[in-house]
C-alpha positions in Angstrom: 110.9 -51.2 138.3 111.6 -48.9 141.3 115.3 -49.3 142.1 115.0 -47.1 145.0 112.2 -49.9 147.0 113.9 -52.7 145.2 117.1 -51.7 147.3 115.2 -50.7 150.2 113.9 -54.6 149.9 117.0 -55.8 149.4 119.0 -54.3 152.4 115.9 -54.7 154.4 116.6 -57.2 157.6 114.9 -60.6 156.2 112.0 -61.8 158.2 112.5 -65.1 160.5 110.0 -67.8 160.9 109.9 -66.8 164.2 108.6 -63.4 163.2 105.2 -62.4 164.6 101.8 -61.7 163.0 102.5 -58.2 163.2 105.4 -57.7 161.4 108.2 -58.0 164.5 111.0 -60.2 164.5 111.7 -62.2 167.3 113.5 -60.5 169.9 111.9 -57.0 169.2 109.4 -55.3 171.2 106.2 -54.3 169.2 107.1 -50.3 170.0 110.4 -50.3 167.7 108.7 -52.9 165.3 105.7 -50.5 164.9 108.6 -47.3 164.7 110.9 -49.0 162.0 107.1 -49.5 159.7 106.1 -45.7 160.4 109.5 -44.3 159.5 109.7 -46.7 156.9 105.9 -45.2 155.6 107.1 -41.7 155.9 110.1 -42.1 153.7 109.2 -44.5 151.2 105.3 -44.5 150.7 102.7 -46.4 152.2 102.8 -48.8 149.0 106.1 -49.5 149.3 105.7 -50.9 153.0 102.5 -53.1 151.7 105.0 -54.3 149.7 107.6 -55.1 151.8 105.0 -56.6 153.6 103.8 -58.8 150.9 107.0 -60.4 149.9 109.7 -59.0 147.9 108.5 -58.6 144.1 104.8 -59.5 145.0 103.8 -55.1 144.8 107.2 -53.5 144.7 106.0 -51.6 141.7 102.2 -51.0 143.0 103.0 -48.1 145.5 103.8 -44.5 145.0 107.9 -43.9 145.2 108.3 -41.3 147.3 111.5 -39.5 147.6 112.7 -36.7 149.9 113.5 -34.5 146.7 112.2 -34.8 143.3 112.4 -32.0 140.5 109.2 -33.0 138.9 107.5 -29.6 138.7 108.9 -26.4 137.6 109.0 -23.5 139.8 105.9 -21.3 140.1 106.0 -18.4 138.3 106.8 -15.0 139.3 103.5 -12.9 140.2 102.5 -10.1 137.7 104.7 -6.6 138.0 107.2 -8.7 139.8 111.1 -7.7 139.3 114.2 -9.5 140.7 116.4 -7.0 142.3 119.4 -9.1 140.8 118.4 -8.5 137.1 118.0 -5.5 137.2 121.5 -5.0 139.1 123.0 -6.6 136.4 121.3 -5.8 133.3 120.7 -1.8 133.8 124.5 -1.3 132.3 123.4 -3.4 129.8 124.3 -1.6 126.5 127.7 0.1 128.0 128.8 -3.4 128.3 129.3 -3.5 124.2 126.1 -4.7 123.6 126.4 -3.2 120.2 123.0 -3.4 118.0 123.2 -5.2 114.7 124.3 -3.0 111.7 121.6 -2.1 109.0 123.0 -2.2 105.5 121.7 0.2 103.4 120.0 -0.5 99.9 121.6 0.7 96.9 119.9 0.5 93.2 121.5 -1.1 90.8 119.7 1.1 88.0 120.6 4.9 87.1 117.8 7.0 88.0 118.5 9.0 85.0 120.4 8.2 81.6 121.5 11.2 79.6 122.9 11.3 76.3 126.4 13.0 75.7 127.1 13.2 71.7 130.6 13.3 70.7 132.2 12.6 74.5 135.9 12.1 73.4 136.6 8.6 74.1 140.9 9.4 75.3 141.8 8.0 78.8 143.7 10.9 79.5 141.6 13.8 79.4 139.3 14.9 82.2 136.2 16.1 80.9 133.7 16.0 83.3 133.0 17.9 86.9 130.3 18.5 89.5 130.2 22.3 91.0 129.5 23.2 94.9 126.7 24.6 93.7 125.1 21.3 92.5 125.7 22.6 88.8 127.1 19.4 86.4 129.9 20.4 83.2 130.2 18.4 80.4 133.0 18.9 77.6 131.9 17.3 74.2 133.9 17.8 71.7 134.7 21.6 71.1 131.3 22.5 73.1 130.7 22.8 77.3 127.3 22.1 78.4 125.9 23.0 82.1 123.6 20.5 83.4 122.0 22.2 86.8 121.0 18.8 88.8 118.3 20.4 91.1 115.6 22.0 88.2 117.1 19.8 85.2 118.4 22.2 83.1 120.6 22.1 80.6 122.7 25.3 79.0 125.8 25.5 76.4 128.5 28.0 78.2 130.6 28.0 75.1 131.8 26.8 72.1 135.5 26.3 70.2 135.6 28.3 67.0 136.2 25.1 65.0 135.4 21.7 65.1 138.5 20.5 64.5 139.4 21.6 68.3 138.1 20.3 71.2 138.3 21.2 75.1 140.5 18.7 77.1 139.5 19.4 80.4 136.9 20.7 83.0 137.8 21.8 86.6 135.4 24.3 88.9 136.9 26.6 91.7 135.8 25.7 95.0 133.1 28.6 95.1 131.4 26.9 92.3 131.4 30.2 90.2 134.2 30.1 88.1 134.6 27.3 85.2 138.6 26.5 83.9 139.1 25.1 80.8 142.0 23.2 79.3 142.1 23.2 75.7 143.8 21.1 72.6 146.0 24.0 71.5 147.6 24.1 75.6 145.7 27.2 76.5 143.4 27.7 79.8 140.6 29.2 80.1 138.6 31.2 83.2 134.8 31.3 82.4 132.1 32.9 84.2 128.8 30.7 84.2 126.4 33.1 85.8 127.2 35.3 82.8 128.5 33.0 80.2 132.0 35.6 79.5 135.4 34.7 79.1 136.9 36.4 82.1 141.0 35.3 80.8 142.7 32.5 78.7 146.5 31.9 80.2 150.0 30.1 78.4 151.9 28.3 79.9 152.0 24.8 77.9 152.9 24.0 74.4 150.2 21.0 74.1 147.2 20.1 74.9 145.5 20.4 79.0 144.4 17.1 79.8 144.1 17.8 84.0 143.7 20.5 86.0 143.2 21.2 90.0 141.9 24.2 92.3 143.9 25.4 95.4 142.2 28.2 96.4 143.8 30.6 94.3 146.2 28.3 92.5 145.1 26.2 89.5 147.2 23.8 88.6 147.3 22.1 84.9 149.0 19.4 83.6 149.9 18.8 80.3 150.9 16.5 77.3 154.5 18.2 77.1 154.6 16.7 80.8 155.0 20.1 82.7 152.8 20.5 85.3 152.1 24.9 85.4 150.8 26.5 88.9 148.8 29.3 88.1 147.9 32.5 90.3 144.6 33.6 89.0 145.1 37.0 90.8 148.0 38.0 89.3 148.5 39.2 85.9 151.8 37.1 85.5 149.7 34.3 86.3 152.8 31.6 85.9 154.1 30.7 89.3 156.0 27.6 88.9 156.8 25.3 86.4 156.8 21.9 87.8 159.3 18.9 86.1 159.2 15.4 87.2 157.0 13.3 84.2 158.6 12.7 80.9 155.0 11.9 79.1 152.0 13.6 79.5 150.2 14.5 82.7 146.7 13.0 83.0 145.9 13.2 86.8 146.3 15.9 89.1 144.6 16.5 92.2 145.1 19.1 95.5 144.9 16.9 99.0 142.0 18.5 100.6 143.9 20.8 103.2 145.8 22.3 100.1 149.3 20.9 101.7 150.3 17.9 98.9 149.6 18.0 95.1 149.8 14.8 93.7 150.2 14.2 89.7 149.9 10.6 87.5 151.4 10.4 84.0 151.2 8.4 80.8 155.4 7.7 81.7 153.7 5.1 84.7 155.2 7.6 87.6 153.0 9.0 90.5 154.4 12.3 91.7 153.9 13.8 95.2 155.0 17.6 95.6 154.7 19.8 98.9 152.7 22.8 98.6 156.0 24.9 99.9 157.9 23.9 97.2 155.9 24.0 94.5 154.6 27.2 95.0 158.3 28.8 95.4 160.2 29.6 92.0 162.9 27.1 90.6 162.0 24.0 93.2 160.5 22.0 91.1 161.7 18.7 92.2 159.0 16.4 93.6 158.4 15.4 97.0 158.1 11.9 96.1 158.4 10.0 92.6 156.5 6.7 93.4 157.2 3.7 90.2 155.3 1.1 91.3 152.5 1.1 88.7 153.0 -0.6 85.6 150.9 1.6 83.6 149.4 5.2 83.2 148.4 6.9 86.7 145.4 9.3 86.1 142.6 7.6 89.0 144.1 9.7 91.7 141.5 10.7 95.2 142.4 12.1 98.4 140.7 10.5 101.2 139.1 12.8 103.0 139.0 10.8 106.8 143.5 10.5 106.4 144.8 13.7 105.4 147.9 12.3 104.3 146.5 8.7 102.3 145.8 8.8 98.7 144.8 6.3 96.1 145.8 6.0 92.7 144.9 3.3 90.0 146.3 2.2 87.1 145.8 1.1 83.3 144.9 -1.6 81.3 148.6 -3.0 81.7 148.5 -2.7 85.9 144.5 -3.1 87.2 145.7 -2.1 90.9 144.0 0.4 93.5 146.8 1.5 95.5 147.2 3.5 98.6 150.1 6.0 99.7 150.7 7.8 102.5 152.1 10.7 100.7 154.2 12.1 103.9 156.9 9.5 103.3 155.9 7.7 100.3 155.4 4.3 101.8 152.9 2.0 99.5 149.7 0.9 102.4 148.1 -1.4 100.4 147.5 -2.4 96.6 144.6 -4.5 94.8 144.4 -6.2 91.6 140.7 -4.7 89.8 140.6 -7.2 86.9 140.1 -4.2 84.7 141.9 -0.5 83.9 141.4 1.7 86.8 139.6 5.3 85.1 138.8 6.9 87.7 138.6 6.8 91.6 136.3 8.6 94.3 135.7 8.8 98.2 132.7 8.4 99.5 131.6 11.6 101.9 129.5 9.7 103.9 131.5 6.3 104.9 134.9 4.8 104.9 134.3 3.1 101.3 136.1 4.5 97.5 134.3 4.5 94.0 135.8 3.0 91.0 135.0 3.0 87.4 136.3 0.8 84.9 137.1 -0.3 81.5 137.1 -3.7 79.6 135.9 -6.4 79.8 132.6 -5.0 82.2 132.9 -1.6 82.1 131.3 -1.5 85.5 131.2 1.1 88.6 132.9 -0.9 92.0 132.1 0.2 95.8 134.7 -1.0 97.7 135.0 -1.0 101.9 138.2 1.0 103.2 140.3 -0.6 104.3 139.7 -4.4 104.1 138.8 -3.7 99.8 136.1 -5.7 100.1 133.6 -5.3 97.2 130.4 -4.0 98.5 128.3 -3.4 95.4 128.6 -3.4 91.4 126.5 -1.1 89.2 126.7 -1.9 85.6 124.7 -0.2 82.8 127.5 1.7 80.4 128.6 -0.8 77.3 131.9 1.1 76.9 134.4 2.2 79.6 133.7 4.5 81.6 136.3 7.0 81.6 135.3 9.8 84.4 133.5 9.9 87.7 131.9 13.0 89.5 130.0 13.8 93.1 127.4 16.1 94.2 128.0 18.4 96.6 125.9 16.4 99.5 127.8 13.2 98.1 124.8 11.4 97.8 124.9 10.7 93.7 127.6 9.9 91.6 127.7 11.1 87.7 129.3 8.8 85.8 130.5 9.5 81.6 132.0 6.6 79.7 132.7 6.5 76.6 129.3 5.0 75.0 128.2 8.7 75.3 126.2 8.3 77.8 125.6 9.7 81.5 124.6 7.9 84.4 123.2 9.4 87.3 123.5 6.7 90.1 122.0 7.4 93.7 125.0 5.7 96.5 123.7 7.5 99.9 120.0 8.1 100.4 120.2 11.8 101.1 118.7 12.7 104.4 119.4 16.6 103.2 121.0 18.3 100.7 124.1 19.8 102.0 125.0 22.1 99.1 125.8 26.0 100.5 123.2 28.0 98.9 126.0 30.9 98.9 130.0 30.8 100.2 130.8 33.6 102.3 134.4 34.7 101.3 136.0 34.6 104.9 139.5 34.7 102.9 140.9 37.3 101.5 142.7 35.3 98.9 138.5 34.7 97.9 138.0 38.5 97.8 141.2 38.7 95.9 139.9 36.0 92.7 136.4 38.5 92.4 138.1 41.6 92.1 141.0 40.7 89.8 138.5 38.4 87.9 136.4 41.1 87.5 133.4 40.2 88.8 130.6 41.7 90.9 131.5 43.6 93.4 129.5 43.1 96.6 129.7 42.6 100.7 131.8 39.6 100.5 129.3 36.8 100.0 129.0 35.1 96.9 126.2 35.3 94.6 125.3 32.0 93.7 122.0 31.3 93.6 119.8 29.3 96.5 120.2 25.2 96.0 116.8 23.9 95.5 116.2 20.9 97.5 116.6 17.1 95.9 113.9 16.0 93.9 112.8 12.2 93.1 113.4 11.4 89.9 112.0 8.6 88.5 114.1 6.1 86.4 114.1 6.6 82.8 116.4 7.9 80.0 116.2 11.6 79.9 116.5 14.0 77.3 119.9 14.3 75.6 122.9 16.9 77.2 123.7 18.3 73.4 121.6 17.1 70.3 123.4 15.1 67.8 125.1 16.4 64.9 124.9 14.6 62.0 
């Protein structure tokens, strides 16, 4: 039913029995009789005045409705090449508005491309026996030998050996021109080597026990020990001793320089995390630190610097604590701390985005990429059956090293390397550089650094890989 001609029919004056053949009622002149059945034509349809015509429900639905505006059709479209000066007024700012495109997230293998075997890797949490050189060189301390894995041609050289097998070297750190090797021993001796040579260039004093950290300043080296004395050394200097630094009462087993050499921040077996100012711990008799920080429950030796905040460091705990937690090591305030499940081992910033490394112990012994700062867990690589105790970089941060104590090395890609960012030689724009070769000893030249050209990144393709050391039996 039309409801539009049904009311027209309805409102409609009703015809008289006086009405006329044609349609007009009495009284009306045929003109406005034969007006009122055009108009009513033009408006309504032709059918609907047959209709009208014929009596009220004989043909109201026969005839076309026809209304003065109907949205039947759509609108015609817009000719080819055609462009509406209003969209593009309003669309040409179009990605300045915040229009942001949507993020890619980038692939990261689960596997290692490369497994290596490390014989008789000293399974103690607090040592530090592994390190990656800015010359894309890899040391590896096992037992009372250090072996040199170069990561760009694969090869793999002993630098040196302990007279006995009974002793064993606690510690591995490289200076930041990647030429110089220090060595922390059992007996609480250090040791300078030079690996383009293979010769002891010094051994220095200091501690009464064993080296189990050590970290570059430049000049300075810093070493931490198990009689919980933390020694600054000037390598330059034949009274190498600068300060003696007193503020654990167990044994040192994390130490790490912030990256702009202005905080040194040390973690001990006593549970204490120790801040110290570069100004006063390189100046006699201060040896008070900056900031003595007892909120872990267990022994500090994950420490990192994050190298985005100058002043923020992370530092994880123990078996008895789990936590990631974050300083800001100007005033000592505690940012944020998260429960790992697991003893903390190690800790690392990525180069390349806001997200921190962590390797772990029982029960999964797994590596954990975590976002900064919202800790949310972005990846899990498993693949070690023991914890793994150390974590190291290459230079272009795009691979991670990792050593646990299953004697075994994984070599894990985390960025897909665009280009290998590793100097192929340092210039020595500091003096204090100059000042390490010549009292070290070694060759004299124009001021730029002899290591040898980094050969670009090769694919390597997943598979275990011959062992670091062979086995002794």
């Amino acid at each position: 039913m039309d409801f539009d001609v049904s009311h027209f029919n309805l409102t409609d004056a009703e015809p008289t029995a006086a009405a006329t053949a044609d349609g007009s009622a009495e009284g009306d002149s045929p003109g406005k009789a034969e007006y009122q059945r055009v108009l009513a034509s033009s408006m309504l349809g032709s059918g609907c005045v047959a209709a009208s015509d014929a009596g009220a429900g004989a043909g109201a639905g026969a005839g076309d409705s026809h209304r003065v505006l109907a949205f039947k059709n759509k609108a015609p479209a817009p000719t080819d090449g055609h462009l509406a000066a209003q969209r593009v007024l309003y669309s040409q700012n179009r990605q300045a508005m915040g229009h942001r495109k949507g993020r890619v997230h980038r692939h990261i293998p689960s596997d290692a491309e490369r497994v290596l075997d490390a014989p008789q890797l000293v399974d103690d949490y607090y040592l530090n026996l592994l390190d990656w050189s800015s010359t894309n060189v890899l040391s590896i301390a096992l037992g009372p030998t250090v072996y040199l894995w170069n990561a760009s041609s694969g090869s793999i050289d002993e630098l040196m050996s302990m007279p006995s097998d009974e002793e064993y070297i606690s510690s591995v750190s490289w200076i930041e021109q990647g030429n110089i090797l220090a060595l922390g021993t059992d007996s609480g001796a250090t040791q300078l080597w030079d690996v383009e040579s293979k010769r002891l260039l010094r051994t220095m004093g200091g501690h009464s026990a064993r080296v189990g950290a050590m970290s570059w300043n430049k000049h300075i080296l810093s070493t931490g020990s198990r009689d919980s004395t933390i020694v600054n050394h000037d390598v330059r200097q034949r009274d190498h001793v600068v300060t003696t630094l007193r503020g654990h009462e167990q044994e040192v087993c994390g130490l790490k320089w912030s990256p702009d050499g202005q905080y040194l921040a040390s973690g001990g077996n006593d549970n204490l995390l120790c801040v110290w100012e570069a100004s006063a711990s390189s100046v006699g008799g201060i040896t008070r630190p900056t900031h003595k920080l007892t909120q872990h429950c267990a022994a500090v030796k994950a420490l990192a610097w994050c190298p985005f905040q100058r002043t923020t460091l992370a530092s994880g705990g123990g078996t008895a604590d789990r936590t990631i937690k974050f300083w800001n090591a100007s005033n000592g305030a505690l940012l944020n701390s998260i429960d790992t499940g697991s003893q903390v081992c190690s800790l690392l910033w990525s180069q390349h985005e806001k997200e921190i490394l962590s390797s772990h112990g029982y029960s999964r012994n797994q590596l954990c990429l975590w976002k900064y700062p919202s800790m949310a867990k972005i990846k899990e690589l498993e693949g070690h059956s023991a914890r793994v105790l150390h974590l190291a970089a290459s230079p272009d941060g795009a691979h991670v090293c990792s050593a646990g104590a299953d004697e075994t090395l994984r070599y894990v890609a985390i960025v897909t390397p665009t280009a290998c960012v590793a100097p192929s030689c340092f210039p020595c724009k500091r003096q204090a550089h100059l000042c390490v070769r010549v009292c070290l000893r070694l060759s004299s030249g124009s001021g730029t650094c002899s290591a040898s050209a980094a050969r670009p990144w090769r694919a390597r393709a997943s598979q275990r890989a011959c062992c670091v050391a062979p086995r002794r039996r």
